[in-house]
VOPAGU-2260 file (C-alpha; in pm, 1 decimal, decimal comma):
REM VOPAGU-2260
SITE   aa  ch    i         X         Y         Z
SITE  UNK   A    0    1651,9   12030,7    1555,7
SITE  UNK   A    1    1636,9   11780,2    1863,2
SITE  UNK   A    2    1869,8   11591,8    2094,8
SITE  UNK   A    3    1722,7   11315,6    2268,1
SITE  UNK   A    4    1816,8   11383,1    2606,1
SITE  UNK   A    5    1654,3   11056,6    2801,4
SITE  UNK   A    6    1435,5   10728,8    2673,0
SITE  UNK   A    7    1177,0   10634,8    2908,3
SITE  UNK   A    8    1317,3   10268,2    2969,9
SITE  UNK   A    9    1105,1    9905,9    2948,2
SITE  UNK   A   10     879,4    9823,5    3252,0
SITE  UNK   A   11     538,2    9915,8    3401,0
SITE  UNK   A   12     281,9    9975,1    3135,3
SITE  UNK   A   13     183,6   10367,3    3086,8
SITE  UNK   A   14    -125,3   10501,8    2908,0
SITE  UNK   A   15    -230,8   10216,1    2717,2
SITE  UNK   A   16     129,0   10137,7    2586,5
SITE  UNK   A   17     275,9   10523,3    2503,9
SITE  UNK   A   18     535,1   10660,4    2675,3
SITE  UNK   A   19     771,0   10959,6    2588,6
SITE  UNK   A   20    1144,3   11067,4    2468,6
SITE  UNK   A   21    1265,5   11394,2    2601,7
SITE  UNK   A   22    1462,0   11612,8    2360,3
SITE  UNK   A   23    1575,3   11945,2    2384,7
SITE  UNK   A   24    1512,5   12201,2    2186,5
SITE  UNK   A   25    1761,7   12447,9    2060,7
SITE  UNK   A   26    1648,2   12817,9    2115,4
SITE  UNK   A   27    1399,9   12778,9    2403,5
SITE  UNK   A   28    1635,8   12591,7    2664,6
SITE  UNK   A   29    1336,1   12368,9    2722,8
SITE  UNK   A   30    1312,5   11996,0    2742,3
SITE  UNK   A   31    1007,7   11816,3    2505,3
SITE  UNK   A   32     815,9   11540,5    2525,9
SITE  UNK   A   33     753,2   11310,0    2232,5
SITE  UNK   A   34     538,0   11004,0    2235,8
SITE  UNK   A   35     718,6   10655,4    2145,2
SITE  UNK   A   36     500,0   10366,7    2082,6
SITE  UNK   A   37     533,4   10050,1    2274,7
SITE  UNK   A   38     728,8   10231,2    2562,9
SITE  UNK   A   39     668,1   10136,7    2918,0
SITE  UNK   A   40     787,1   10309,3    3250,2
SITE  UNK   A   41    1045,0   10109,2    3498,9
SITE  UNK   A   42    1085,2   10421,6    3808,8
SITE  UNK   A   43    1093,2   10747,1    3866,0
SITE  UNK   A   44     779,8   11008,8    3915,6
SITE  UNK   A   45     583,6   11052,5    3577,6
SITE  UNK   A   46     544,4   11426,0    3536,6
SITE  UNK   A   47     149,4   11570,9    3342,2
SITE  UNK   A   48     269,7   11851,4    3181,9
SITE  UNK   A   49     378,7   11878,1    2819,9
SITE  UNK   A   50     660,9   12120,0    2789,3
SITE  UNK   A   51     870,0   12217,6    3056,2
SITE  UNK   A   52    1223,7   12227,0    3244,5
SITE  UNK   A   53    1313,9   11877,9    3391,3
SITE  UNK   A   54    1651,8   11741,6    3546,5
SITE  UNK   A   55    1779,5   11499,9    3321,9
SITE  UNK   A   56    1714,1   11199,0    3590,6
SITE  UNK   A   57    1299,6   11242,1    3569,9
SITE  UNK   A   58    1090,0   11022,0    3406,2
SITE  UNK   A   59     776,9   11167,7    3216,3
SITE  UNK   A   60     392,6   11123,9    3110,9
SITE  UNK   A   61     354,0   11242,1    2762,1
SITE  UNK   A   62     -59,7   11223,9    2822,1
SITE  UNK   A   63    -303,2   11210,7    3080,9
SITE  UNK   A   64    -325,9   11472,1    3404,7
SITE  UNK   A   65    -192,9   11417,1    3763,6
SITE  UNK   A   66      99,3   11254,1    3820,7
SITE  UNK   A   67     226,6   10864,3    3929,2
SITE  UNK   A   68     522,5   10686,0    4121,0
SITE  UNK   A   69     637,3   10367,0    3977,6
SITE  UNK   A   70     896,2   10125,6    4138,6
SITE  UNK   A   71    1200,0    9864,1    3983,6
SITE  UNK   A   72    1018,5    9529,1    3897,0
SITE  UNK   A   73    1125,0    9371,4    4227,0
SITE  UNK   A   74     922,1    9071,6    4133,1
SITE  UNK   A   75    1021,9    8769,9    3966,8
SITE  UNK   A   76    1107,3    8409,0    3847,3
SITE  UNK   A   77    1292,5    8150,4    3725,5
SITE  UNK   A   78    1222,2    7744,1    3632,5
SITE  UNK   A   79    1400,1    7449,5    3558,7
SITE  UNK   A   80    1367,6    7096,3    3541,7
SITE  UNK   A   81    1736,0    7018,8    3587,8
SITE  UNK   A   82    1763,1    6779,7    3876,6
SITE  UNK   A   83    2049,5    6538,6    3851,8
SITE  UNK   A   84    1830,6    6241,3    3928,4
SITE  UNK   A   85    1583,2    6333,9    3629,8
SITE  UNK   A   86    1728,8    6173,9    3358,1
SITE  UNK   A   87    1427,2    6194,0    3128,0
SITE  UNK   A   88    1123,8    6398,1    3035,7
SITE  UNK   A   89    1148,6    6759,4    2923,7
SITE  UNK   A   90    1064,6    7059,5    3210,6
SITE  UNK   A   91     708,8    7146,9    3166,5
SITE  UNK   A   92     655,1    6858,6    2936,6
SITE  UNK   A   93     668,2    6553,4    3066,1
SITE  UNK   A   94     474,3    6449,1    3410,9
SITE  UNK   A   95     688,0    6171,0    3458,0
SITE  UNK   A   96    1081,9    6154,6    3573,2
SITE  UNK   A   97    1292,6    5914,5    3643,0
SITE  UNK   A   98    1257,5    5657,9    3982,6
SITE  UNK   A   99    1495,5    5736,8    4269,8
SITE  UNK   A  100    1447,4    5475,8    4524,3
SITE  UNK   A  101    1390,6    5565,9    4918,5
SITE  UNK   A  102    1476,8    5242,2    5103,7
SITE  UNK   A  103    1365,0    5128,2    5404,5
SITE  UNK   A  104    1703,1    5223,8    5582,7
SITE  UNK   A  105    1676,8    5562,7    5499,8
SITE  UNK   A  106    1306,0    5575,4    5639,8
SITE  UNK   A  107    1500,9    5398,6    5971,7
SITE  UNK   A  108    1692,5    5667,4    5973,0
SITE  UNK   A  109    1493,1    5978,9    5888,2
SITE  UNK   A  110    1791,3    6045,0    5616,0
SITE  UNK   A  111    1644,5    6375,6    5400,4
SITE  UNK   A  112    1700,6    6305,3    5049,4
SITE  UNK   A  113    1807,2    6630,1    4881,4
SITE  UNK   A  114    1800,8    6631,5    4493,0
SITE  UNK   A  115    2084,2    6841,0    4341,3
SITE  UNK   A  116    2123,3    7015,8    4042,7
SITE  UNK   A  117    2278,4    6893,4    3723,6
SITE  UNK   A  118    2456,5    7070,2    3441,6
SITE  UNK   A  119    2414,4    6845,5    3204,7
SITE  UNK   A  120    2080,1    6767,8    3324,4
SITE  UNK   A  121    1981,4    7124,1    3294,2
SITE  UNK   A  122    2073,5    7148,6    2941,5
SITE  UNK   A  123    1914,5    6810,4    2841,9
SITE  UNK   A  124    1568,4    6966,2    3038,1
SITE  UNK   A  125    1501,6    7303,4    2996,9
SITE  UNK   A  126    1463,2    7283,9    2650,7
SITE  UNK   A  127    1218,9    7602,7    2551,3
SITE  UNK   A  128     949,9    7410,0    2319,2
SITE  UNK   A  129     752,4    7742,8    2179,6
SITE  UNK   A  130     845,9    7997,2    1925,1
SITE  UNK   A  131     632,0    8303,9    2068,0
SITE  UNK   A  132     772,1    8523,5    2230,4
SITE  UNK   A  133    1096,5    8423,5    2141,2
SITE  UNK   A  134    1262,4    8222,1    2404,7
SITE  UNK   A  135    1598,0    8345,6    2587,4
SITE  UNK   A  136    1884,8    8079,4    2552,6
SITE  UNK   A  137    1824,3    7845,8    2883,7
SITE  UNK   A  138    2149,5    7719,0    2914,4
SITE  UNK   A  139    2310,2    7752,1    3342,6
SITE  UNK   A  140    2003,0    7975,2    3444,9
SITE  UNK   A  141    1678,1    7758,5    3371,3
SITE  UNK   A  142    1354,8    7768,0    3111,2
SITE  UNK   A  143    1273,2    8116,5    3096,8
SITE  UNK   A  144    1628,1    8218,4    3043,6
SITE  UNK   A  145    1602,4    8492,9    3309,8
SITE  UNK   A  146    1367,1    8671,3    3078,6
SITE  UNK   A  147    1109,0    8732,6    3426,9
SITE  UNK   A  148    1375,4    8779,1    3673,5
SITE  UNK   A  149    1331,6    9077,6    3877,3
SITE  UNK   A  150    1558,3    9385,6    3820,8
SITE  UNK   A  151    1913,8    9300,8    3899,6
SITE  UNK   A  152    1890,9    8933,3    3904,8
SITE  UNK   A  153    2033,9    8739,6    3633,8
SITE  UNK   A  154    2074,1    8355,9    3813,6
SITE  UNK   A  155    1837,6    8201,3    4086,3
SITE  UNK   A  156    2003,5    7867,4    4051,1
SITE  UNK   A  157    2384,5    7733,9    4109,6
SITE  UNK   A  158    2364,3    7439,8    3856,8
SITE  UNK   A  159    2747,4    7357,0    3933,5
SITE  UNK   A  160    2754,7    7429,1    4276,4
SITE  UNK   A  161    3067,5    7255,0    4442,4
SITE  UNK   A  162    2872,9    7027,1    4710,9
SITE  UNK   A  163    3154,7    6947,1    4938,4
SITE  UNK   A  164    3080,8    7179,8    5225,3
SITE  UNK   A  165    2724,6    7203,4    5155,6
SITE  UNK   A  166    2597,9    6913,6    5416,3
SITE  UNK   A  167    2789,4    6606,4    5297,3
SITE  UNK   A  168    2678,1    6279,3    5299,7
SITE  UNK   A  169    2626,5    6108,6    5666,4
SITE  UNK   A  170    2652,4    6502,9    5785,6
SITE  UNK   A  171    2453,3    6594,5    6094,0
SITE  UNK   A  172    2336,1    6954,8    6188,5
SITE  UNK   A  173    2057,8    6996,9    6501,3
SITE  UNK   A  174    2011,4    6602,3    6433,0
SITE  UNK   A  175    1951,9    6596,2    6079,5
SITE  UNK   A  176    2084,6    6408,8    5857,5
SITE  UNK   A  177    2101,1    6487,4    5493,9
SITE  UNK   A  178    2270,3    6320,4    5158,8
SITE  UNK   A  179    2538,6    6467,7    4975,7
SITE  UNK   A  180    2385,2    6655,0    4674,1
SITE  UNK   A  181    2524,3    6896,3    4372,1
SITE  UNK   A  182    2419,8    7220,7    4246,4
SITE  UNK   A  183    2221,2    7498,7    4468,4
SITE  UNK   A  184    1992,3    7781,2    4455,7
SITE  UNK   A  185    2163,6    8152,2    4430,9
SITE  UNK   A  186    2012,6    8390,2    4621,4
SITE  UNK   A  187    2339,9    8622,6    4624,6
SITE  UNK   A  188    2190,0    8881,5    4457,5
SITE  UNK   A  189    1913,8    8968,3    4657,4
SITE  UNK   A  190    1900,9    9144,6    4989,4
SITE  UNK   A  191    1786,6    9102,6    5323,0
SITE  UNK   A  192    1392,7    9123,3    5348,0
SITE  UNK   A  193    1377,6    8969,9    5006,4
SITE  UNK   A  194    1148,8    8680,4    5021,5
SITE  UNK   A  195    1117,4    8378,0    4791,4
SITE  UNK   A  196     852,0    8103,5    4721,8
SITE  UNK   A  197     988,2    7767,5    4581,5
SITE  UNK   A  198     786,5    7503,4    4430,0
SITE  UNK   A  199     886,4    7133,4    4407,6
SITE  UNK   A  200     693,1    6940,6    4145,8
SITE  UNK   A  201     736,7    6528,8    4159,6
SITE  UNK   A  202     554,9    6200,6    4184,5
SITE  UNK   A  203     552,6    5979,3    4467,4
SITE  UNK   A  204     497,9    5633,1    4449,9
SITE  UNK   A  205     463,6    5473,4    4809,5
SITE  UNK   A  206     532,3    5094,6    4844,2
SITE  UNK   A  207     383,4    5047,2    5164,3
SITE  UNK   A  208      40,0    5184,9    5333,8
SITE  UNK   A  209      -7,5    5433,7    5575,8
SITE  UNK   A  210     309,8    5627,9    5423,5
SITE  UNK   A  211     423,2    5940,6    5538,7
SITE  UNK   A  212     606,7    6198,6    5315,2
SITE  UNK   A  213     783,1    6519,9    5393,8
SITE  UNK   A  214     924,3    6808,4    5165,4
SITE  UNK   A  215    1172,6    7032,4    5265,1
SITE  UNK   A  216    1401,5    7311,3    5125,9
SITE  UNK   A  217    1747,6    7237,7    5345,7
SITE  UNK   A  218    1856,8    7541,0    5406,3
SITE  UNK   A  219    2224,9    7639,6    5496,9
SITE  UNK   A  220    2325,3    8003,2    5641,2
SITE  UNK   A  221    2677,2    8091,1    5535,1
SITE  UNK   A  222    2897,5    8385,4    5680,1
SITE  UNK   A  223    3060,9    8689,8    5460,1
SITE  UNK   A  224    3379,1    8415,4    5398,9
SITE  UNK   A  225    3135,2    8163,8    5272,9
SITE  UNK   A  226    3150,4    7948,3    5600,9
SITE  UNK   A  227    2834,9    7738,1    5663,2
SITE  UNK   A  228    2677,0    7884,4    5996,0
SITE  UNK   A  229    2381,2    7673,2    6058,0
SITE  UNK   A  230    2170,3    7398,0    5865,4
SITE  UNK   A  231    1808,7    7335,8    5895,2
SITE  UNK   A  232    1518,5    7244,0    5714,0
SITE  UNK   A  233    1193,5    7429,5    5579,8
SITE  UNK   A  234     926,3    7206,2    5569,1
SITE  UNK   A  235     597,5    7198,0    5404,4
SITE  UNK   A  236     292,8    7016,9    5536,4
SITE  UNK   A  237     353,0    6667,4    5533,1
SITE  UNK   A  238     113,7    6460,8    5278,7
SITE  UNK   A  239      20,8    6126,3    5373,6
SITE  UNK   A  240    -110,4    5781,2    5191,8
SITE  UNK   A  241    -329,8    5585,9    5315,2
SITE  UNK   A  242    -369,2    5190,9    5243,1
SITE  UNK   A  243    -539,7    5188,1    4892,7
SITE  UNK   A  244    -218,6    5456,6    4803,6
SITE  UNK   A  245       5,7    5173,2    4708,2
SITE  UNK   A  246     146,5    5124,2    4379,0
SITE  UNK   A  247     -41,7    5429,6    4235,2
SITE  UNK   A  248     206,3    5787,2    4153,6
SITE  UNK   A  249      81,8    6079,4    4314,1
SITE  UNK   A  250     216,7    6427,3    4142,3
SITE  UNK   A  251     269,9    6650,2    4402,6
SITE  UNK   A  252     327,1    7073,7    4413,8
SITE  UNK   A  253     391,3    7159,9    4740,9
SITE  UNK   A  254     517,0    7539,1    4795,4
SITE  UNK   A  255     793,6    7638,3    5057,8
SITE  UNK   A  256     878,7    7977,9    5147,2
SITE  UNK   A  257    1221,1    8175,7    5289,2
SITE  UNK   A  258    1252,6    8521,1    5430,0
SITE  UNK   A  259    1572,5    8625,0    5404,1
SITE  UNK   A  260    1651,9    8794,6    5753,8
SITE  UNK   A  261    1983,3    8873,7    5712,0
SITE  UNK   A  262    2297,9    8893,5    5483,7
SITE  UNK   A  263    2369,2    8516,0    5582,1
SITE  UNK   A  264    2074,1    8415,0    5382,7
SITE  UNK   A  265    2157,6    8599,0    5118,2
SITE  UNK   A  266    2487,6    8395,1    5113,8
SITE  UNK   A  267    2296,4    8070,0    5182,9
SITE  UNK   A  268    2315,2    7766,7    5003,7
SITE  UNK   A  269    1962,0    7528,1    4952,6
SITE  UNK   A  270    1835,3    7229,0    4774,9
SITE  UNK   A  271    1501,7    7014,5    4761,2
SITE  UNK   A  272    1482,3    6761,8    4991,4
SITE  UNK   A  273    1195,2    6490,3    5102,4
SITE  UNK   A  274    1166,8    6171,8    5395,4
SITE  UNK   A  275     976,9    5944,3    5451,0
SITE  UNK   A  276     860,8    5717,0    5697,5
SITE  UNK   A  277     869,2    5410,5    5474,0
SITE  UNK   A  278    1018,8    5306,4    5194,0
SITE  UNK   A  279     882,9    5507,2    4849,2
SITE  UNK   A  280    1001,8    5610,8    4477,9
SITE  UNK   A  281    1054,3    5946,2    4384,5
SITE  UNK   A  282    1032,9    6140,8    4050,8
SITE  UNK   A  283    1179,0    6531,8    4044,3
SITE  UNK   A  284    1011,3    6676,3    3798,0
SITE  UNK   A  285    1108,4    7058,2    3802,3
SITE  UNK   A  286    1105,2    7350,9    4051,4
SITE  UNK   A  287     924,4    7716,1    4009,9
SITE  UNK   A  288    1122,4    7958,2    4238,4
SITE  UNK   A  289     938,2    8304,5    4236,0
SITE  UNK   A  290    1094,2    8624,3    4464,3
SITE  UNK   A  291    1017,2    8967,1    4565,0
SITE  UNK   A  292    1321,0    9150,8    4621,6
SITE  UNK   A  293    1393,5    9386,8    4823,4
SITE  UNK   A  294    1641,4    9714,9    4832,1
C-alpha cells in the first residue's frame, strides 16, 4: 500500500517525457519511485537511484544514471494587439490597422507619439483563432492568455492603466515631449536584473520624401509610493525613406530592449512611442514582449 508523498511538477522535459511520483512504502520506511507518463521537471536536483531515503523537498529521476540541476522557467512571453488607436484587424491576423495621422506640427515639434492600450480594444483584438492546443481565455492579459509567461508572472500588460501621471499631454521630461496615452506595460512582478525585449509591429506610410522615423519605448521610473522619478526614451535605430518611399506602407518590427537595474524599474510605467521628422500615417498593429526574469 502507497502514499504519494510528492508529484514531480510540469516544466523542463526529462527522459523523453517520463518523470516519477514518490510514494512511501509501509514496512521499509523508504521512499519509491514510480514512473508517470507525460511528466516534466520544473527545479530541484534529479536524483539516479531507484529506491532510497529522500527529504520530501527533492525532486527525482526515475531512469537514466548521473544526476541533473534544473531551474524555474524564468523565460517568457506575452502578445497583444490591443492598441487603442487599432480599431480594426485581428492580432496576428490582419497586417493592416487603422491610420493615425502624424502632422506636420508634431514633426515641428519632435512630439513622441505614444500608443496606449485599450480595454476594449484588447478584447475586440486578441481574439485566439486556433483550436490546438486549446487557447487560454485572452481577456486583460493578451493572445496567449499568459499560457508562456515565465514562472510567477501572470500580466505583462496594464490594459487600464490610469494615464494621468504617466507623462500627460504637452508634458516635458529632459526636453521631451510626449502625448497623453492609456494603458501600460506591468513589469511589477519581476525583479531587478530581469530583462525584457519588446517588439512593435506597424506600418508606416510617409507623405513626404526623405522621411525620418523613430521608435521608442518611453520609459518612466517610479519610486516605492508610485511617484514618477524620471522619463526617458529607449530608442531603436531610426529607419528612414527615401524619395520613391511615398505613398507606399512599410510594415515595420523593430525590437527594443530594458534592463531592469533597480526596483524603480520594476515599478516603471512604459508605452510605444514613434517621431518623425515629417508628417506620416501610422498603423499599430500588435506588440511581442518576451522576458527573462530574474530572482
Amino acid at each position: 500500500m502507497s502514499d504519494v508523498i510528492k508529484t514531480i511538477i510540469p516544466g523542463n522535459p526529462i527522459n523523453n517525457g517520463r518523470a516519477c511520483v514518490l510514494t512511501f512504502e509501509t514496512g521499509d520506511n523508504d521512499q519509491h519511485i514510480d514512473p508517470v507518463p507525460n511528466q516534466y521537471v520544473d527545479s530541484g536536483v534529479i536524483q539516479s537511484r531507484l529506491t532510497n531515503r529522500f527529504d520530501d523537498i527533492g525532486y527525482y529521476n526515475c531512469c537514466g544514471s548521473g544526476s541533473q540541476s534544473v531551474s524555474a522557467i524564468s523565460f517568457g512571453y506575452e502578445f497583444t494587439g490591443g492598441f487603442e488607436e487599432r480599431t480594426t484587424g485581428q492580432a496576428a491576423v490582419s497586417d493592416v490597422g487603422s491610420n493615425f495621422q502624424y502632422t506636420q506640427d508634431m514633426a515641428d515639434s519632435g512630439i513622441w507619439k505614444r500608443f496606449g492600450f485599450s480595454e476594449s480594444a484588447q478584447v475586440s483584438n486578441d481574439f485566439a483563432y486556433w483550436s490546438d492546443p486549446a487557447p487560454a481565455a485572452t481577456s486583460g492579459v493578451g493572445l496567449f492568455g499568459g499560457s508562456y509567461m515565465p514562472d510567477g508572472v501572470t500580466q505583462l500588460f496594464d490594459f487600464g492603466f490610469n494615464a494621468s501621471t504617466f507623462t500627460p499631454s504637452g508634458a516635458t521630461n529632459g526636453g521631451q515631449i510626449y502625448t497623453a496615452a492609456s494603458g501600460s506595460f506591468d513589469f511589477s512582478q519581476l525583479s531587478p536584473g530581469s530583462f525584457v525585449e519588446v517588439r512593435f509591429d506597424y506600418n508606416i506610410l510617409p507623405q513626404v520624401a526623405n522621411t525620418t522615423v523613430e521608435t521608442a519605448l518611453i520609459w518612466q521610473t517610479r519610486d516605492a509610493n508610485d511617484n514618477p522619478t524620471y522619463t526617458f526614451a529607449l530608442t531603436a535605430q531610426p529607419l528612414y525613406y527615401g524619395i520613391d518611399s511615398v505613398g507606399q506602407t512599410f510594415l515595420n518590427r523593430p525590437i527594443l530592449t530594458a534592463y531592469f537595474a533597480s526596483q524603480e524599474d520594476v515599478n516603471a510605467r512604459a508605452l510605444l512611442a514613434i517621431r518623425s521628422n515629417n508628417l506620416v500615417q501610422v498603423q499599430p498593429l500588435t506588440t511581442l514582449c518576451v522576458v527573462n526574469k530574474r530572482g
